[in-house]
N, C-alpha and C positions, 0 to 999 in steps of 0.2 A: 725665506728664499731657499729652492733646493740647494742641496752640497754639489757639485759636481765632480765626476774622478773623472781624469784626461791618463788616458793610455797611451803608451811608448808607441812610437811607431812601427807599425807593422801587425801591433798587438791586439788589431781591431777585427781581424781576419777571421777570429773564431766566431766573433760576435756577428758577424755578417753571413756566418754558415749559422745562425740562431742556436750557438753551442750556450748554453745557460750559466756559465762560470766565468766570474773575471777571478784569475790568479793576482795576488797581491806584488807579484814580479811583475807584473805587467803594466801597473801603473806610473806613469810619467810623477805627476803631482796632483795634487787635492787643494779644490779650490774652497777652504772650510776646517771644519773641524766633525766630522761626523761620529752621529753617538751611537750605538750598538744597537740594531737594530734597525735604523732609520732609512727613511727611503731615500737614494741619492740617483741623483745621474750620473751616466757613463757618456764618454764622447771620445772623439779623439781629441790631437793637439789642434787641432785647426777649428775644431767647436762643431763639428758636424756630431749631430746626438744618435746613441747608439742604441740607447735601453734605458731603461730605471729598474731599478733593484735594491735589496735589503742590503745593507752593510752589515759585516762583521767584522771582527778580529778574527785572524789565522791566514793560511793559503788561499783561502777561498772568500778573497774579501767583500766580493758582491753575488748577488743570485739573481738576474734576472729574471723579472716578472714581467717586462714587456720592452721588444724592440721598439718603440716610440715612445716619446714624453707622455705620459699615461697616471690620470689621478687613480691614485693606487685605496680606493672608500668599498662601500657597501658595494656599490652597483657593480665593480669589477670582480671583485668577489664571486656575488652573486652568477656571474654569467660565466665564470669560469665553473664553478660548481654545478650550475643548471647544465651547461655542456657536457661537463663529466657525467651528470646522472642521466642525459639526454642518451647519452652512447651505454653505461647498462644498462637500461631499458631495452634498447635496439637491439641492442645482443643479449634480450630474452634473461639475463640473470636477475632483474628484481621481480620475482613471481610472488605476492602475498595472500595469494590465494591458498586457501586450505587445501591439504590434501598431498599425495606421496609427492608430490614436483615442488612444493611451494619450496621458496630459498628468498630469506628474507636476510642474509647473512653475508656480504659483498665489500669488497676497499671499493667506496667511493673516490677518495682522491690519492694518488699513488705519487707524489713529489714532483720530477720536472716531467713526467712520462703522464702528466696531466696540464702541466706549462705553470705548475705553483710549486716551485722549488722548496725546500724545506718543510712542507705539509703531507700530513698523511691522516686519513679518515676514514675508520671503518665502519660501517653500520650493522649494529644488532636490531635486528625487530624495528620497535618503534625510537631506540638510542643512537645515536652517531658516537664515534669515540674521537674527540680529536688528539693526535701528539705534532709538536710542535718540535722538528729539528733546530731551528736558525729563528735567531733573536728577535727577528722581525714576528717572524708568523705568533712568535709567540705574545709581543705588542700588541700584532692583531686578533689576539685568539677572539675577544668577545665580539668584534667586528663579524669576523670567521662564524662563528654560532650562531648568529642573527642574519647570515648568508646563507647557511646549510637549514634549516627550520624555511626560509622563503621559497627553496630551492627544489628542496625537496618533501613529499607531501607526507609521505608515510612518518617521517622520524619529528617528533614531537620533544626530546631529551638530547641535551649534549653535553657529554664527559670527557674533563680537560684532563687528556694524562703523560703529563711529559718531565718528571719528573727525575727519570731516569735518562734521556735522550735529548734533553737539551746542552748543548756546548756552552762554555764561559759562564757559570753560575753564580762566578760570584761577584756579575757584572749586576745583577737582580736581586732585591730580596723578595720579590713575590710570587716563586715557582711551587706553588702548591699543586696538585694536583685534588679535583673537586668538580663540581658540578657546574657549568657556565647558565645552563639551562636546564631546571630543577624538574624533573619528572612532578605529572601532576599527582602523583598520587605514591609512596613508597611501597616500590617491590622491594618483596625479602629475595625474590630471587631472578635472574636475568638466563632468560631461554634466549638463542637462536636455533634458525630452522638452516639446515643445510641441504638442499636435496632430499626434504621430505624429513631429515634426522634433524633431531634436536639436541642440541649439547648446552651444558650450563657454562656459560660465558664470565668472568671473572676478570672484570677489570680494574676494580682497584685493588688487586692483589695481583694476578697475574703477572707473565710474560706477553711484553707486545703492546696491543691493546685488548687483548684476553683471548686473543684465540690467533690460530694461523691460518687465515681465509686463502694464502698463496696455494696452499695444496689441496684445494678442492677440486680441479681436475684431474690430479693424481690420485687419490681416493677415490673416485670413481673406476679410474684405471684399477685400481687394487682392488676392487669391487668385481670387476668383470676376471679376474685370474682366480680367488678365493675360492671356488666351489671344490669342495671335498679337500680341502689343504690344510695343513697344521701350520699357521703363520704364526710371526714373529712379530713383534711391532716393537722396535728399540727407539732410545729418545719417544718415550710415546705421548710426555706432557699430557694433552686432555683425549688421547686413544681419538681422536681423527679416527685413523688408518685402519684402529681394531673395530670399531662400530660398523664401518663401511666391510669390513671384511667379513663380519658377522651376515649383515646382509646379505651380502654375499654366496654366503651358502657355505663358509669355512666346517674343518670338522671341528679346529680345535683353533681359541688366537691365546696365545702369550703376550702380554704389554709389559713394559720394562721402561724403570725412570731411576733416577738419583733421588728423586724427589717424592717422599712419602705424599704430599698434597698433592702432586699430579698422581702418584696410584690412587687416591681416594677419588679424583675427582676422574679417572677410565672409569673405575666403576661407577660411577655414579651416572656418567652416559650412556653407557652400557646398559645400564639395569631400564632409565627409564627409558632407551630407544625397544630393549625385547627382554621384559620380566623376567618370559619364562626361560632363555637361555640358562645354561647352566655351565655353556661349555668355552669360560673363559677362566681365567687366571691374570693375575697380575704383580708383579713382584717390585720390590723398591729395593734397586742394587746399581753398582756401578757396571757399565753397560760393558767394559774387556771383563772385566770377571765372571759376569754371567754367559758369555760367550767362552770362554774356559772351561768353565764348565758343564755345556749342554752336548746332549747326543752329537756325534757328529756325521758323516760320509758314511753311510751303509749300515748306520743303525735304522733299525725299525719305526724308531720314535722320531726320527731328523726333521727339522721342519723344512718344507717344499716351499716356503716363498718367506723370506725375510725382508723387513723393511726396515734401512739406516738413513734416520734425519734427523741428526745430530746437530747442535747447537753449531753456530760460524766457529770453525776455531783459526780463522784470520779476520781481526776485523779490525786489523791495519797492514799495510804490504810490510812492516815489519819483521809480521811474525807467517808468512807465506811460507818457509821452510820449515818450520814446525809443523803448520799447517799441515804440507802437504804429506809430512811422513805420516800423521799421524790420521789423515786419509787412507793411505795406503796402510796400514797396520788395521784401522778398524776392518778394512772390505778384505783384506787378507785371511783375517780370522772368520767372515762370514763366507769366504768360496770356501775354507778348511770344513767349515760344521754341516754348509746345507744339501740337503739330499740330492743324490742325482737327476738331474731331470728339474730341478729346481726353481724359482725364479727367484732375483735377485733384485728390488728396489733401493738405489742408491742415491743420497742427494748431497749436495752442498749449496748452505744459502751464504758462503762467505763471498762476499761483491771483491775481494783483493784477489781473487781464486778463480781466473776465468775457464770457459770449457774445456779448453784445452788442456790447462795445468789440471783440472782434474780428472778430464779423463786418462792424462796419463800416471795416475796416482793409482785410480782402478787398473790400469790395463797393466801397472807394475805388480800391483796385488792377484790379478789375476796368474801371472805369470810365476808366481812366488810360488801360489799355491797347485798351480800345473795340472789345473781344471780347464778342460775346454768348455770357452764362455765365447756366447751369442749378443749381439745386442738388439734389442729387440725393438724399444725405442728413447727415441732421446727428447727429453723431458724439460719445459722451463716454465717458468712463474705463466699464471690465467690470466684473462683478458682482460682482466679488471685490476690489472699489473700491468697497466703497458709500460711500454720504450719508446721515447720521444727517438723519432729518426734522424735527431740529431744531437741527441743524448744515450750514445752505446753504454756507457758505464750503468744505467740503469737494469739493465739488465745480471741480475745477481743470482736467479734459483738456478744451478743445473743439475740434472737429474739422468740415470741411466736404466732401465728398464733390462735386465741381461736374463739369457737361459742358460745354465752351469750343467753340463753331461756330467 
């Protein structure tokens, strides 16, 4: 028999605006004992049923997965996933057709802004990647893989990697990350296509699930600014930004990482999206001292468009004041260095950091550096990132697009 949680009174109010989180404040009593993971009902005190959702340990003791009593097997699965891929298809992003448009490289499932909280699913080529936030999805992961293979035609392979992203670990001992769905055949090496570009995808070593699919509309945007420009591409991990700016028509890109394996692996998409270039560079340094060091304001060499997408450095509202100095110190030093007339690509993926707090991070940097700055456009996660509209916290990439006289 399901568990059932009976919420305090009043506490039922979010669940009927279909907000997707029961707070563990909120619960009246539990009629049971539920195990980590498992699927329970929500109600209130008087037994009228609210949802069913995974349980956890923490603030966030359930996730709903459905406003009604709902057998939570394959076929639910299935139709939420068929749904998700039903919508990029419509909005034209699964193209596997050969040729400069094909883009075979998309988040299928993006958490509640899909209505399956705790999940998230990228697709390379013919691979799905799954990662699994919350104890349930991850119970379900093989259910999940025998959903996404029915649901969707192209992806024939599914890689469980949540090895790093899953909460309460040491509620499990079976968090491996591995193949759920064995490719028929061993690739030594895994292509996706992005807009006609191809990048080597690395997901059991990676960040993420091996790539950052959320900035594929903003590379494109950095596409369309790059002609005749000496760019910058800081946090560059697998040079996204630098390949697209090459396209572009750049004169010159710079890529900048911490990480010698993301330098090898810019050039390494570099080389096979345009052989013959010659006219990149890449350097493995910490990203304030390479900014320290380069040409700055009115030098001949400055570079005309910089690009900063730095790793979350809030990814708890803990640490939001660190955060946000250390926002403003990064974009401070890039309106100090880049040439006039400039453009400025600025991002933050930290979800505790909403637009506001950082635009006013920039507009304090701006202000430091006593650059007059445009903003050009204002920038959040693709379509294949939504936000349930009745899940705002989903909402995490913001981005500023600015012109520096």
């Amino acid at each position: 028999m399901m568990t059932t949680i009976y919420l305090k009174n009043h506490k039922e109010e979010s669940l009927l605006r279909f907000h997707p989180w029961v707070f563990s404040g909120a619960i009246a009593k539990i009629d049971g004992s539920p195990k980590e993971g498992e699927v329970v009902r929500v109600a209130t005190l008087d037994g009228q049923t609210l949802g069913v959702g995974h349980w956890q340990e923490g603030s966030i003791s359930v996730r709903i997965l459905d406003f009604q009593e709902t057998s939570i097997d394959i076929n639910f699965y299935y139709n939420r996933i068929f749904n998700a891929y039903k919508m990029r298809c419509q909005l034209g992003l699964v193209r596997y057709q050969e040729g400069k448009e094909r883009n075979d490289t998309y988040r299928l499932i993006h958490g509640e802004g899909d209505f399956l909280p705790g999940l998230i699913v990228d697709v390379y080529n013919d691979t799905a990647v799954v990662q699994a936030h919350s104890a349930g999805m991850h119970i379900d992961r093989r259910t999940i893989a025998n959903a996404i293979i029915k649901a969707v035609k192209e992806v024939n392979n599914v890689y469980y990697k949540s090895e790093g992203t899953l909460p309460l670990k040491k509620n499990f001992n079976d968090i491996h990350d591995g193949w759920l769905i064995l490719p028929q055949e061993d690739a030594k090496e895994y292509i996706g296509t992005e807009n006609g570009l191809k990048f080597s995808i690395d997901w059991l070593n990676g960040q993420k699930t091996g790539f950052f699919v959320d900035q594929r509309e903003n590379r494109s945007l950095v596409e369309q600014y790059s002609l005749n420009k000496r760019v910058l591409n800081m946090f560059c991990y697998t040079g996204g930004f630098s390949v697209y700016a090459i396209r572009g028509g750049a004169k010159e890109v710079h890529s900048v990482d911490s990480s010698q394996i993301a330098v090898d692996l810019v050039n390494k998409n570099i080389y096979q999206n345009f052989p013959d270039k010659t006219n990149y560079k890449s350097f493995g340094e910490d990203a304030f001292r390479f900014l320290d060091n380069i040409p700055g304001k009115g030098a001949e060499n400055a570079y005309d468009l910089i690009i900063l997408d730095p790793p979350a450095f809030a990814k708890h509202r803990s640490a939001i004041k660190n955060a946000l100095q250390g926002y403003k110190r990064l974009n401070a030093k890039a309106f100090e260095k880049i040439a006039s007339g400039g453009i400025l690509f600025t991002f933050s993926c930290s979800q505790a950091i909403d637009k506001e707090m950082f635009r006013l991070a920039v507009f304090s940097a701006a202000a430091i550096s006593k650059r007059k700055v445009k903003i050009l456009h204002q920038l959040h996660q693709p379509k294949d990132h939504p936000i349930s509209i009745y899940h705002p916290e989903g909402e995490y990439l913001k981005g500023l697009v600015l012109y520096v006289e």
